[in-house]
C-alpha beads as a LAMMPS data file, in Angstrom:
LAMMPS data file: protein, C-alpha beads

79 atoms
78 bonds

1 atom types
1 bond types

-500.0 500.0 xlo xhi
-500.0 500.0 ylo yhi
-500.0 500.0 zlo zhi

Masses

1 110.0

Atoms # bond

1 1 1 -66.635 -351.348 -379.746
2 1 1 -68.084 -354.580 -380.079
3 1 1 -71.722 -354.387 -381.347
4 1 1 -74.519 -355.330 -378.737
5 1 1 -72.176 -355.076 -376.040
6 1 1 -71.902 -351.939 -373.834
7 1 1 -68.341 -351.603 -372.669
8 1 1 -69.750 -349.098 -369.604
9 1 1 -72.075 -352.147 -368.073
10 1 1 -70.885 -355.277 -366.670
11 1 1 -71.774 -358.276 -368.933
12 1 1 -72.735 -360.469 -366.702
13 1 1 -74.981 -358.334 -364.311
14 1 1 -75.853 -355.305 -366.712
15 1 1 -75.015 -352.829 -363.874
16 1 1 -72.483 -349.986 -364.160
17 1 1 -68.472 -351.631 -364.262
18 1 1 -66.669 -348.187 -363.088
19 1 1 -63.590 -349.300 -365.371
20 1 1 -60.820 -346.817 -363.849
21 1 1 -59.197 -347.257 -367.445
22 1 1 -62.498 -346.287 -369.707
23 1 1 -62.930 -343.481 -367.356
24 1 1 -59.628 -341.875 -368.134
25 1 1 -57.602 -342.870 -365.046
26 1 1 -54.624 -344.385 -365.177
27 1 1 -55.771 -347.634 -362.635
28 1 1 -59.021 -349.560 -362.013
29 1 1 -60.002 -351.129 -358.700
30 1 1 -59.702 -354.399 -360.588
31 1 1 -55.597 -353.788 -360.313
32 1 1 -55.684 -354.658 -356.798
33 1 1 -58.558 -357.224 -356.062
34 1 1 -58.621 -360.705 -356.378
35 1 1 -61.077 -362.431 -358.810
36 1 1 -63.165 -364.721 -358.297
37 1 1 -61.840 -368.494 -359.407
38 1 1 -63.229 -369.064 -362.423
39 1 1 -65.071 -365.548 -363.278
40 1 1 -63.225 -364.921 -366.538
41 1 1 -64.566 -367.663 -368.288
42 1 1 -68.272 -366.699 -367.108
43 1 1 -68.175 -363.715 -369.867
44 1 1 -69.658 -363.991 -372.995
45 1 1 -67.390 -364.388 -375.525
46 1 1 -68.762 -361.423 -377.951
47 1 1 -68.259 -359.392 -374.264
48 1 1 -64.713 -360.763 -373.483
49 1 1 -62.008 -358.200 -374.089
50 1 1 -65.221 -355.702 -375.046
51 1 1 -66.510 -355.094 -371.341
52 1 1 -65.323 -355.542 -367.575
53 1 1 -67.076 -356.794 -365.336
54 1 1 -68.457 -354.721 -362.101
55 1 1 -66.915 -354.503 -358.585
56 1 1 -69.594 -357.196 -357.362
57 1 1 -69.331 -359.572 -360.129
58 1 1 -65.821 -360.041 -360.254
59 1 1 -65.111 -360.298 -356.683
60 1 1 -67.864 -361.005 -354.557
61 1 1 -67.835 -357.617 -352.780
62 1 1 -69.461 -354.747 -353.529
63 1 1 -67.332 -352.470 -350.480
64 1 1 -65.135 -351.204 -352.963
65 1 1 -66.604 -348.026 -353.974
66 1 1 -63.751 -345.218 -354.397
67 1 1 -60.664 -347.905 -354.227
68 1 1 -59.419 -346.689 -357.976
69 1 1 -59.519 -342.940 -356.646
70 1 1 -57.950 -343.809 -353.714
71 1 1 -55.012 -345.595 -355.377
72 1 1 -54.903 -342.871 -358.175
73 1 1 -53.700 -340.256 -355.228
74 1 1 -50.686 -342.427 -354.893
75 1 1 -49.527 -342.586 -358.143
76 1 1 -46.446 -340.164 -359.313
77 1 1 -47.783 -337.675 -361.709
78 1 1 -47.466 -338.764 -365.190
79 1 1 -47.634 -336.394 -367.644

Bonds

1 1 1 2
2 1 2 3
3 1 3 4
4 1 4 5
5 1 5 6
6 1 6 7
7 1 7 8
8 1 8 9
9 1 9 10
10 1 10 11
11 1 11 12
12 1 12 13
13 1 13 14
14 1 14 15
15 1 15 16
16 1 16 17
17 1 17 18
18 1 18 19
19 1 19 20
20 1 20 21
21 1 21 22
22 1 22 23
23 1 23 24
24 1 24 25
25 1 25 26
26 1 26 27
27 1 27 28
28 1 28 29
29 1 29 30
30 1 30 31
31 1 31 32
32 1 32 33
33 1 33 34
34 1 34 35
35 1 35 36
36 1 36 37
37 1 37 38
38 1 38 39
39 1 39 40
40 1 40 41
41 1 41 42
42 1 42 43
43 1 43 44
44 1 44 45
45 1 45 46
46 1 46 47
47 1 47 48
48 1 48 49
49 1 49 50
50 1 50 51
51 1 51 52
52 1 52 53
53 1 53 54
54 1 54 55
55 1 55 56
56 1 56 57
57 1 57 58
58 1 58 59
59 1 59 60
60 1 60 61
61 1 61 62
62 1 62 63
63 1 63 64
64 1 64 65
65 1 65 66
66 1 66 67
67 1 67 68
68 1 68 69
69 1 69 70
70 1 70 71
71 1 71 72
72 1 72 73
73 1 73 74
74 1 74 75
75 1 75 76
76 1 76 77
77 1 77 78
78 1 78 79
């Protein structure tokens, strides 16, 4: 963990990032959404590779509330 920089919150907004990954799952909603151009490079650089950014941030939506679940269901169970 990078000090100063809570990997749970987006960096750029401060509001909850619901990282699939840091929650345990084995997928994010970030796996299947398309970025923003150019939102990458808006992170801090003491938040890059420390934090991900929220649904909203990242794409311009904010509709995508249960996609990481969703696609979880579909996965093969891996044990």
């Amino acid at each position: 963990m990078v000090e100063g920089v809570d990997p749970d919150r987006c960096p750029l907004c401060g509001n909850e990032n619901e990282c699939g990954l840091r929650a345990g799952s084995k997928t994010c909603w970030c796996f299947s959404e398309k970025l923003l151009p150019g939102v990458l490079d808006s992170i801090p650089p003491e938040a890059q590779r420390a934090a991900c950014l929220c649904k909203k941030c990242a794409t311009g939506r904010d509709d995508l509330a249960g996609v990481s679940k969703a696609v979880e269901k579909q996965l093969p169970n891996r044990s």
